[in-house]
C-alpha positions as CSV (number, residue, x, y, z in Angstrom):
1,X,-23.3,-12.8,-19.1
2,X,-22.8,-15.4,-16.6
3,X,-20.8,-18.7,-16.6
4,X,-21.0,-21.8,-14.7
5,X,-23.0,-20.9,-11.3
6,X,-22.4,-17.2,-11.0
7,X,-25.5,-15.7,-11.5
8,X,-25.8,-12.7,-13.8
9,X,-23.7,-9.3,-13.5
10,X,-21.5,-11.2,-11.0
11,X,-18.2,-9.9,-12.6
12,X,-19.5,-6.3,-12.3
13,X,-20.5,-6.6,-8.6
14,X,-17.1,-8.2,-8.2
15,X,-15.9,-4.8,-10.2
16,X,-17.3,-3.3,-8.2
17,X,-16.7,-4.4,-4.7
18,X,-12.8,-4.9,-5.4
19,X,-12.8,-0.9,-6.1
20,X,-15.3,-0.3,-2.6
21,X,-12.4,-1.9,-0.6
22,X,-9.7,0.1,-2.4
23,X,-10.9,2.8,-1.8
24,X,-11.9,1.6,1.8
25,X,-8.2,1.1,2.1
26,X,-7.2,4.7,1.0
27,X,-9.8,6.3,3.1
28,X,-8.6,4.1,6.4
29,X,-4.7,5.3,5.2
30,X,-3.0,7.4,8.8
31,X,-3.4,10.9,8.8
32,X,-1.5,13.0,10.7
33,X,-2.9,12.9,14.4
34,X,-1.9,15.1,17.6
35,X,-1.3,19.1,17.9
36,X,-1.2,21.0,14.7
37,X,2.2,22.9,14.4
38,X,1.9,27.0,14.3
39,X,4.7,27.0,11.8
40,X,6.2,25.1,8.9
41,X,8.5,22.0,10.0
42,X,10.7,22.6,6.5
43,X,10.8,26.2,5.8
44,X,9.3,28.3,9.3
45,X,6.1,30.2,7.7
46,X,3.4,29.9,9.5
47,X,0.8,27.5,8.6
48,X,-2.8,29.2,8.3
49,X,-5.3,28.5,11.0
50,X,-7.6,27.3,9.1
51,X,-5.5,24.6,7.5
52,X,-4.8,23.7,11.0
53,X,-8.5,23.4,12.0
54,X,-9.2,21.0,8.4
55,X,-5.6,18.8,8.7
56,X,-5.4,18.3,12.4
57,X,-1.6,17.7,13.3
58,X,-0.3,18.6,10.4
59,X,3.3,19.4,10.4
60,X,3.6,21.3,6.7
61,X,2.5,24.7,4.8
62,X,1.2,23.9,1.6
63,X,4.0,24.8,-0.3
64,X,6.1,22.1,1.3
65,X,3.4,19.6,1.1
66,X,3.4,20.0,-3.2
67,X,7.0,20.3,-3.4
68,X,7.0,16.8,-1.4
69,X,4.5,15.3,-3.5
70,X,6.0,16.6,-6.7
71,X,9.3,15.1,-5.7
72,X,9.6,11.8,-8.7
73,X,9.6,8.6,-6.0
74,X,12.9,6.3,-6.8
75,X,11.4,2.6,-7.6
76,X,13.5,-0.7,-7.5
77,X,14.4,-2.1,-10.7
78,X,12.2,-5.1,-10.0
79,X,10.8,-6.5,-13.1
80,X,7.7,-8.4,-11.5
81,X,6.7,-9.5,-14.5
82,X,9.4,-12.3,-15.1
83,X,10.5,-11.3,-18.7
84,X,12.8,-13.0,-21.0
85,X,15.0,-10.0,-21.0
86,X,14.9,-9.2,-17.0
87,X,16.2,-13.6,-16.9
88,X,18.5,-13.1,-19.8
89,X,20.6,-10.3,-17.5
């Protein structure tokens, strides 16, 4: 259903094209560039050719790479939502 002069199915195609240039976004994100290293920057092992050849420069087994990930990311304690109780403190 459509309201005022937006024709119908305009909210989905705005649906729609919002998640087309998120994902845009994430597929333009910087990947590692340059030289592939022959070993592991954290630990030593040496890092498979192939994953060499699919990630070029990467820097990381794959063992590192998940314990990175894994790692819980510290946030600020910004409450962007502007509550009562965030004012109040």
């Amino acid at each position: 259903m459509a309201g005022g002069w937006a024709k119908d199915g305009a909210v989905s195609e705005q649906i729609e094209a919002s998640i087309g240039d998120e994902l845009a976004r994430l597929k333009a994100r910087r990947r590692p560039v340059g030289e592939s290293f022959t070993h592991c920057a954290e630990c030593e092992e040496p890092i498979p050719e192939a994953r060499r050849k699919a990630v070029p420069g990467v820097k990381l087994c794959v063992d590192c790479v998940t314990e990175r990930d894994a790692r819980v990311q510290q946030r600020g304690g910004i409450n962007r939502r502007a509550s009562k109780d965030s004012q109040l403190k």
